[in-house]
N, C-alpha and C positions, 0 to 999 in steps of 0.2 A: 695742291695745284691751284692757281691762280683760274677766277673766273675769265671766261674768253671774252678776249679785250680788256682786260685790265691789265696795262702796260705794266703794273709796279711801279716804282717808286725809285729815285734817281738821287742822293746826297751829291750835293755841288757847293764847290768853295766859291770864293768873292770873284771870282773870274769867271763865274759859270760854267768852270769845268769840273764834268764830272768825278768826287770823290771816291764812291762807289756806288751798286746799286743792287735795293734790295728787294727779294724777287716774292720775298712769301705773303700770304695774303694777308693784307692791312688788317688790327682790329678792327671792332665796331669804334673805338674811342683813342683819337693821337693819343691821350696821356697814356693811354699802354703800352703805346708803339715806340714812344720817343726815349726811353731810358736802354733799350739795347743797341739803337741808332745812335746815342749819344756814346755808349762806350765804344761804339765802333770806329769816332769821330776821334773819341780820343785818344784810342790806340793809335791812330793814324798820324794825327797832327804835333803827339808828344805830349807831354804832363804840365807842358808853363805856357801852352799858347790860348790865350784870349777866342772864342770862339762864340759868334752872333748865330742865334737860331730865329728864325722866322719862320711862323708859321699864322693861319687864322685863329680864329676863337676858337676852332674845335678842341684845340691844346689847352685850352685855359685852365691851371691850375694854381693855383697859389703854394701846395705842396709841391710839386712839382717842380714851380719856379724855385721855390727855396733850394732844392735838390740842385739843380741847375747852377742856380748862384754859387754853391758851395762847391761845385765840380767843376768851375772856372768858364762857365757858360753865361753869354748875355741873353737875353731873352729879346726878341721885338715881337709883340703880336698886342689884341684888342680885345676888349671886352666891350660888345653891342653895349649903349646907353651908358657907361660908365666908366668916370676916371675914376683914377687911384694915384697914390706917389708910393712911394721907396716902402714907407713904414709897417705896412701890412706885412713884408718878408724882413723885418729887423725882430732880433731875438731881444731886445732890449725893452 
Protein backbone atom coordinates (compact mmCIF):
# COMPACT_ATOMS: atom_id res chain seq x y z
CA UNK A 1 0.00 0.00 0.00
CA UNK A 2 0.87 3.30 -0.95
CA UNK A 3 1.68 5.95 1.92
CA UNK A 4 -1.53 8.36 2.33
CA UNK A 5 -1.18 10.92 -0.02
CA UNK A 6 1.17 9.67 -2.19
CA UNK A 7 -0.66 9.87 -5.49
CA UNK A 8 1.89 7.47 -7.47
CA UNK A 9 3.23 7.95 -10.39
CA UNK A 10 1.67 8.73 -14.01
CA UNK A 11 3.90 7.55 -17.45
CA UNK A 12 2.92 10.25 -20.09
CA UNK A 13 3.73 10.50 -23.73
CA UNK A 14 4.76 13.70 -25.79
CA UNK A 15 1.07 15.01 -25.60
CA UNK A 16 0.88 14.76 -21.86
CA UNK A 17 -1.30 12.08 -22.01
CA UNK A 18 -1.40 9.62 -19.75
CA UNK A 19 0.38 6.09 -20.89
CA UNK A 20 -0.29 4.37 -17.75
CA UNK A 21 -0.02 4.61 -14.14
CA UNK A 22 1.91 3.04 -11.80
CA UNK A 23 0.39 2.59 -8.38
CA UNK A 24 3.16 0.64 -6.13
CA UNK A 25 5.29 2.40 -3.90
CA UNK A 26 8.37 4.24 -5.41
CA UNK A 27 11.89 2.84 -4.32
CA UNK A 28 14.20 4.85 -2.16
CA UNK A 29 16.25 5.32 -5.65
CA UNK A 30 14.69 5.99 -9.60
CA UNK A 31 17.41 3.83 -10.86
CA UNK A 32 15.50 0.92 -9.40
CA UNK A 33 12.12 2.01 -10.45
CA UNK A 34 13.02 2.94 -14.08
CA UNK A 35 13.83 -0.50 -15.69
CA UNK A 36 10.19 -2.19 -15.03
CA UNK A 37 8.66 1.23 -16.12
CA UNK A 38 10.67 1.09 -19.14
CA UNK A 39 9.69 -2.39 -20.21
CA UNK A 40 6.22 -1.38 -19.65
CA UNK A 41 6.90 1.53 -22.06
CA UNK A 42 8.08 -0.69 -24.32
CA UNK A 43 5.60 -3.30 -24.41
CA UNK A 44 3.30 -0.36 -25.11
CA UNK A 45 4.80 1.74 -27.72
CA UNK A 46 6.48 -1.45 -29.86
CA UNK A 47 10.09 -2.68 -30.43
CA UNK A 48 11.30 0.30 -33.13
CA UNK A 49 9.89 3.48 -31.62
CA UNK A 50 12.37 6.05 -30.36
CA UNK A 51 11.43 6.95 -26.78
CA UNK A 52 12.81 10.25 -24.61
CA UNK A 53 12.76 9.68 -20.81
CA UNK A 54 13.08 12.57 -18.62
CA UNK A 55 13.71 12.59 -15.51
CA UNK A 56 15.86 14.64 -12.52
CA UNK A 57 19.23 13.68 -11.08
CA UNK A 58 17.74 11.18 -8.89
CA UNK A 59 17.99 8.79 -11.99
CA UNK A 60 21.60 9.42 -12.72
CA UNK A 61 23.22 6.47 -13.84
CA UNK A 62 25.74 5.90 -16.29
CA UNK A 63 24.73 2.00 -16.24
CA UNK A 64 21.64 2.65 -16.57
CA UNK A 65 21.86 5.15 -19.28
CA UNK A 66 23.89 2.58 -21.20
CA UNK A 67 20.98 0.05 -20.52
CA UNK A 68 18.76 2.62 -21.85
CA UNK A 69 20.54 3.47 -24.98
CA UNK A 70 20.73 -0.09 -25.90
CA UNK A 71 16.97 -0.63 -25.33
CA UNK A 72 16.18 2.18 -27.91
CA UNK A 73 15.65 4.93 -25.03
CA UNK A 74 16.97 8.69 -25.10
CA UNK A 75 17.76 9.96 -21.94
CA UNK A 76 17.29 13.80 -21.01
CA UNK A 77 18.16 14.55 -17.49
CA UNK A 78 21.35 16.36 -15.27
CA UNK A 79 23.97 15.91 -13.28
CA UNK A 80 24.21 19.10 -10.47
CA UNK A 81 27.81 20.80 -11.38
CA UNK A 82 28.84 18.70 -14.24
CA UNK A 83 28.94 18.21 -18.04
CA UNK A 84 29.80 15.23 -19.84
CA UNK A 85 29.34 14.28 -23.75
CA UNK A 86 28.40 10.96 -25.62
CA UNK A 87 31.87 9.12 -24.68
CA UNK A 88 31.45 7.99 -21.23
CA UNK A 89 28.36 5.49 -22.57
CA UNK A 90 30.63 4.40 -26.02
CA UNK A 91 31.93 0.70 -25.69
CA UNK A 92 34.78 1.95 -27.84
Amino acid sequence: ARPAGDPGRVVNDADGAPLFFVTQQAPPQLVSALPPILEEVRRLVGPDRRVTVVFDRGGWSPKLFRKMEQGGFDVLTYRKGERITREPFDDD
